[in-house]
C-alpha positions as CSV (number, residue, x, y, z in Angstrom):
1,X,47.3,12.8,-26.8
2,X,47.7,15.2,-24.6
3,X,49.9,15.3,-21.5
4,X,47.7,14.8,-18.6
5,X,46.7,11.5,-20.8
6,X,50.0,9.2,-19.7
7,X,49.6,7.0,-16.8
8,X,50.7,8.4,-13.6
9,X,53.0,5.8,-12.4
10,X,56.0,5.8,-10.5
11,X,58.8,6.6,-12.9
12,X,61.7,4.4,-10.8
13,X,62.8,2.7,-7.8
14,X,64.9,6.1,-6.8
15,X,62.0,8.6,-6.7
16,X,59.8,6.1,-5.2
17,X,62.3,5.0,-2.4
18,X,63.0,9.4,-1.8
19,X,59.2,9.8,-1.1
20,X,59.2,7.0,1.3
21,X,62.0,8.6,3.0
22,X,60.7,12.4,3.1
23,X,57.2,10.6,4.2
24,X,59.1,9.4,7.2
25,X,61.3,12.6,8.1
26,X,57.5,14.2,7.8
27,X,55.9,11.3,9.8
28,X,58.5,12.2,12.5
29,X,58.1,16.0,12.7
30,X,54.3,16.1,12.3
31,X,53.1,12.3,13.7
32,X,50.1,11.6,10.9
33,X,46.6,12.1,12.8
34,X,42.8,10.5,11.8
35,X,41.3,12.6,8.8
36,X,38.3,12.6,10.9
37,X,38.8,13.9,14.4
38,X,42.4,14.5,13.9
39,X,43.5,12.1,16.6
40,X,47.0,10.5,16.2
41,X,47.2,7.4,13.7
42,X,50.0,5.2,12.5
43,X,50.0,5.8,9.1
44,X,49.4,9.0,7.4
45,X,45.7,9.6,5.9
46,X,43.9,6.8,7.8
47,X,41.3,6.9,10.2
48,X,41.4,6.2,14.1
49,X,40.1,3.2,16.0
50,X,37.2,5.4,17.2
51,X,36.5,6.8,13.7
52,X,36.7,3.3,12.0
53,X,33.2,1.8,13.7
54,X,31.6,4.7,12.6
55,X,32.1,4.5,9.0
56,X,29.8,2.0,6.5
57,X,32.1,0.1,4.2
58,X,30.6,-1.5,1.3
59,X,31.1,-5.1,0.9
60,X,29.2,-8.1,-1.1
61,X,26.7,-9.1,-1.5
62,X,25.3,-6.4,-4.2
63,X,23.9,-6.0,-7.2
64,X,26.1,-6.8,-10.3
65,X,25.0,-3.9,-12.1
66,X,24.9,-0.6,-9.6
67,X,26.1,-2.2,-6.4
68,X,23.4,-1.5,-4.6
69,X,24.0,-3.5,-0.9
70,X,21.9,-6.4,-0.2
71,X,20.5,-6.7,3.5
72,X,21.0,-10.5,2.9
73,X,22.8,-12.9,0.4
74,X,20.3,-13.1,-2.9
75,X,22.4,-16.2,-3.7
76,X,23.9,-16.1,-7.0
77,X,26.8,-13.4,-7.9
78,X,25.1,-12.2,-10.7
79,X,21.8,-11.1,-9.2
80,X,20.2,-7.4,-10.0
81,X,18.4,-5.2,-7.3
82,X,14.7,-4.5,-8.6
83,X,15.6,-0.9,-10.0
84,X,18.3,-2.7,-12.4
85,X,16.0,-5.5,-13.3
86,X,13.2,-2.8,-14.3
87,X,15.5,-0.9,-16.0
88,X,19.9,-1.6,-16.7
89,X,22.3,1.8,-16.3
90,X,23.6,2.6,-19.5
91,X,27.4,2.0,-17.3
92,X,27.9,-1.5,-17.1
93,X,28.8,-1.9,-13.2
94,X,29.0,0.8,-10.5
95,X,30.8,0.2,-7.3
96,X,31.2,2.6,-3.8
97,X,33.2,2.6,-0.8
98,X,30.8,3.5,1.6
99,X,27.3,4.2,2.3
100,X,26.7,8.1,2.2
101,X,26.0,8.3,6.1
102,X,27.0,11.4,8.6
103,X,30.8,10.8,8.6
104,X,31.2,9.8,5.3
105,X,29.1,12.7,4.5
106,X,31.0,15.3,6.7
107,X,34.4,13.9,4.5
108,X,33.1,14.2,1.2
109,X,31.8,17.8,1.9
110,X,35.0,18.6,3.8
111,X,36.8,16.8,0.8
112,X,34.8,18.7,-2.2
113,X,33.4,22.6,-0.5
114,X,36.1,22.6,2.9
115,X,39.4,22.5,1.0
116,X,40.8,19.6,3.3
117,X,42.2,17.8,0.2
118,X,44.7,16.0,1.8
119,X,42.7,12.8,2.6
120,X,42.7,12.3,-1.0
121,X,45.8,9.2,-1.2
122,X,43.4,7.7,1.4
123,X,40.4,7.9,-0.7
124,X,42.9,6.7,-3.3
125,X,43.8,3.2,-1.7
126,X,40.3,2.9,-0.4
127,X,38.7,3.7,-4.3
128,X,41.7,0.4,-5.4
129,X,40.1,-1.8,-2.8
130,X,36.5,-1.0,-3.1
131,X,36.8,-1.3,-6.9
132,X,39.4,-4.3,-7.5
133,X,37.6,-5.9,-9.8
134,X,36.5,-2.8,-11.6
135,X,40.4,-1.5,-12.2
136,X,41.8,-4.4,-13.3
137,X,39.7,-4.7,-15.9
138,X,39.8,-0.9,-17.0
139,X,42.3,1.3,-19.7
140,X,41.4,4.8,-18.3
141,X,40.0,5.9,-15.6
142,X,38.4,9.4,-15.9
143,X,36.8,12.2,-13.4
144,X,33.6,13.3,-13.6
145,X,34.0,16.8,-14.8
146,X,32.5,20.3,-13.2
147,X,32.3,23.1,-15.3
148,X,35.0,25.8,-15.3
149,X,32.9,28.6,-13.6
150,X,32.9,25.9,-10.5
151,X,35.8,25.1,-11.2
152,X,37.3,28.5,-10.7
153,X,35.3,28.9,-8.2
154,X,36.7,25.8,-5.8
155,X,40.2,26.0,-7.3
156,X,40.1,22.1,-8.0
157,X,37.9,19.1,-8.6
158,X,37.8,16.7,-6.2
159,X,36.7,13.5,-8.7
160,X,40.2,14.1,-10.7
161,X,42.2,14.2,-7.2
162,X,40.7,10.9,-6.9
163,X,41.2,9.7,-9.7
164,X,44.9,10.5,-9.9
165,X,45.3,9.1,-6.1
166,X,43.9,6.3,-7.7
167,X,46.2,5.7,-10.3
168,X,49.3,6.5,-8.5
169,X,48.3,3.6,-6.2
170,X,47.4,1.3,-9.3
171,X,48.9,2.3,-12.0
172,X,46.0,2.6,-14.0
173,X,46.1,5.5,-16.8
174,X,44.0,9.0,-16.0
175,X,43.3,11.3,-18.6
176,X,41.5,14.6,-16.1
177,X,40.4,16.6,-19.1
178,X,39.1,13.9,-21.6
179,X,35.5,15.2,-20.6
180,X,33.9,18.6,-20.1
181,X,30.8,20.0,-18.9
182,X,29.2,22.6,-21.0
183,X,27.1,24.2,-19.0
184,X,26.5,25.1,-15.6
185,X,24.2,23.0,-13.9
186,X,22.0,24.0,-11.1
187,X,23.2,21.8,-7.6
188,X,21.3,18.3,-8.3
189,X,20.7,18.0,-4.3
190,X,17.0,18.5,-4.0
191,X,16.0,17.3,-7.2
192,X,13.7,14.5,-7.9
193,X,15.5,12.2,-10.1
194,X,14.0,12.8,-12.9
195,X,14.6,16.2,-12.6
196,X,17.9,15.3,-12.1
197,X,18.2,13.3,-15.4
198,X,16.8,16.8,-17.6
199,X,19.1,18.6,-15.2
200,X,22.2,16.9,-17.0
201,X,21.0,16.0,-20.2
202,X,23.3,16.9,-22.6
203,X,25.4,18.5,-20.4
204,X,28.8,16.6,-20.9
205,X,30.8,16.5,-24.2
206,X,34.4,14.8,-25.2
207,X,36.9,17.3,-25.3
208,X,37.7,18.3,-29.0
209,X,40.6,16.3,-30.4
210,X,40.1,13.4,-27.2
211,X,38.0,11.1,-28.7
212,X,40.4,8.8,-29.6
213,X,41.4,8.1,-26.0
214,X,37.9,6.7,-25.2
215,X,37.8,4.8,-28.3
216,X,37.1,1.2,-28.1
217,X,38.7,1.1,-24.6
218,X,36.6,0.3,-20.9
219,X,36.6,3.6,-19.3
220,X,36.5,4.1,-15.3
221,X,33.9,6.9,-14.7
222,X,35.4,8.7,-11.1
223,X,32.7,10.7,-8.6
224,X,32.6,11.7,-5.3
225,X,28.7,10.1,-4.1
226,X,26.8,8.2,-6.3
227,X,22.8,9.0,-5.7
228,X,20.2,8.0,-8.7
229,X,23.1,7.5,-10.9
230,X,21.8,10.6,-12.9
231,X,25.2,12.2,-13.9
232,X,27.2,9.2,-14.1
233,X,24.5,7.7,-16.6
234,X,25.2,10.7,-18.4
235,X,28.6,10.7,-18.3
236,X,28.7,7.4,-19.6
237,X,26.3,7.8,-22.4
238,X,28.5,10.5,-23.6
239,X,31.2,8.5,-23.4
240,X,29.9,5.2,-25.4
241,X,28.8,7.8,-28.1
242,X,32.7,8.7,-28.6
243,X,33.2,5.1,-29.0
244,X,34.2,4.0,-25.6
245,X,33.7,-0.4,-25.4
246,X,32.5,0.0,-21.8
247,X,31.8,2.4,-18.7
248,X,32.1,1.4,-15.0
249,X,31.5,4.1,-12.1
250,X,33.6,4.1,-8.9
251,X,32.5,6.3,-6.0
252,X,33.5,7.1,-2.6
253,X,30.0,6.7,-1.5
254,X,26.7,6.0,-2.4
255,X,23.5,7.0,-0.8
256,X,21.8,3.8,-0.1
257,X,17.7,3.9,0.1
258,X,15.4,1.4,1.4
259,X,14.3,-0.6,-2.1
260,X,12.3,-3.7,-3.1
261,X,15.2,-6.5,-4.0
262,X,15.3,-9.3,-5.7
């Protein structure tokens, strides 16, 4: 297994305690400020109390299946929105931290095309407490991959960032590289979703040799905005055909449309 396969955990009271320390010596030289509007904050990576209000959190009730928000409780926990009754994911469960929105937008873009990467811890602990239930039950978690002409391109990919902030909060095992995109594929944005299903079709493959990591273990699919679900169903399909048992997606955000529910 290759070396970006171990979990990134703390390795030790010592190094853990240092950070804390260096985090305070940089606290008090450069007081931490809102990753939104940059006003000052008491802990490093958060937003402000102006900023908060204006951010959708995701919270039940949703669907068991994509976690699309309910405008009111359907009663029991395991109810499906209409989409999921017509037709399941091939995932198992999908789960967000917010509604894709114009803050939450304006931080993912910033995040993924405005190299501000430094919100990503925050996204981290946000990702751990949006998706509880979906990390304690997981072995891997792994990033939604772009291809390396994009990759060169942006100089880093902003679904492994958060998937390594969210193992270094957890402790859950990330493995980057375990899948690749083979081909370019044209921004999904203003595509229909259909369109957006051919778009990715077979565009994601195991990396040769990685198989094994997937095998037989529940895998924790990572992405930035979850829209029609087009790449992560892909993503997962490829990854149940290397012999992974499961596939659950987390997202920062979803984009949340009006839809019939059940």
């Amino acid at each position: 297994m290759p070396a970006s396969a171990g979990p990134h955990r703390p390795r030790g009271v010592r190094p853990a305690r240092l950070l804390r320390h260096l985090q305070r010596l940089v606290d008090s030289m450069l007081p931490p400020r809102c990753i939104n509007c940059r006003a000052l904050v008491d802990r490093e990576t958060a937003l402000c109390t102006d900023c908060w209000p204006l951010v959708d959190f995701l919270a039940p009730p949703v669907c068991l299946c994509c976690g699309f928000p309910f405008e009111y409780d359907p009663g029991p926990a395991d109810t499906l929105c209409a989409a999921c009754t017509a037709r399941r994911p091939v995932f198992d469960r999908a789960r967000a931290v917010l509604v894709y929105g114009e803050l939450s937008r304006r931080l993912v873009l910033d995040f993924k095309h405005g190299d501000r990467t430094w919100p990503a811890p925050a996204f981290g602990r946000w990702l751990a407490r949006a998706g509880a239930e979906l990390v304690a039950e997981a072995d891997l978690a792994v990033p939604v991959p772009l291809h390396r002409s994009r990759l060169y391109a942006r100089r880093y990919n902003q679904a492994a960032m958060m998937a390594l902030a969210l193992g270094r909060e957890t402790g859950l095992a990330v493995q980057p590289d375990l899948l690749t995109r083979r081909r370019p594929t044209p921004s999904q944005g203003r595509l229909s979703p259909s369109a957006r299903r051919r778009n990715v079709r077979g565009a994601f493959a195991v990396r040769p040799g990685c198989a094994a990591s997937a095998e037989a273990r529940r895998v924790l699919l990572i992405d930035d905005v979850l829209t029609t679900g087009a790449t992560a169903e892909e993503c997962a399909r490829t990854l149940l055909r290397a012999g992974a048992a499961a596939v659950d997606v987390l997202t920062l955000a979803r984009v949340v449309r009006p839809r019939a529910e059940t």
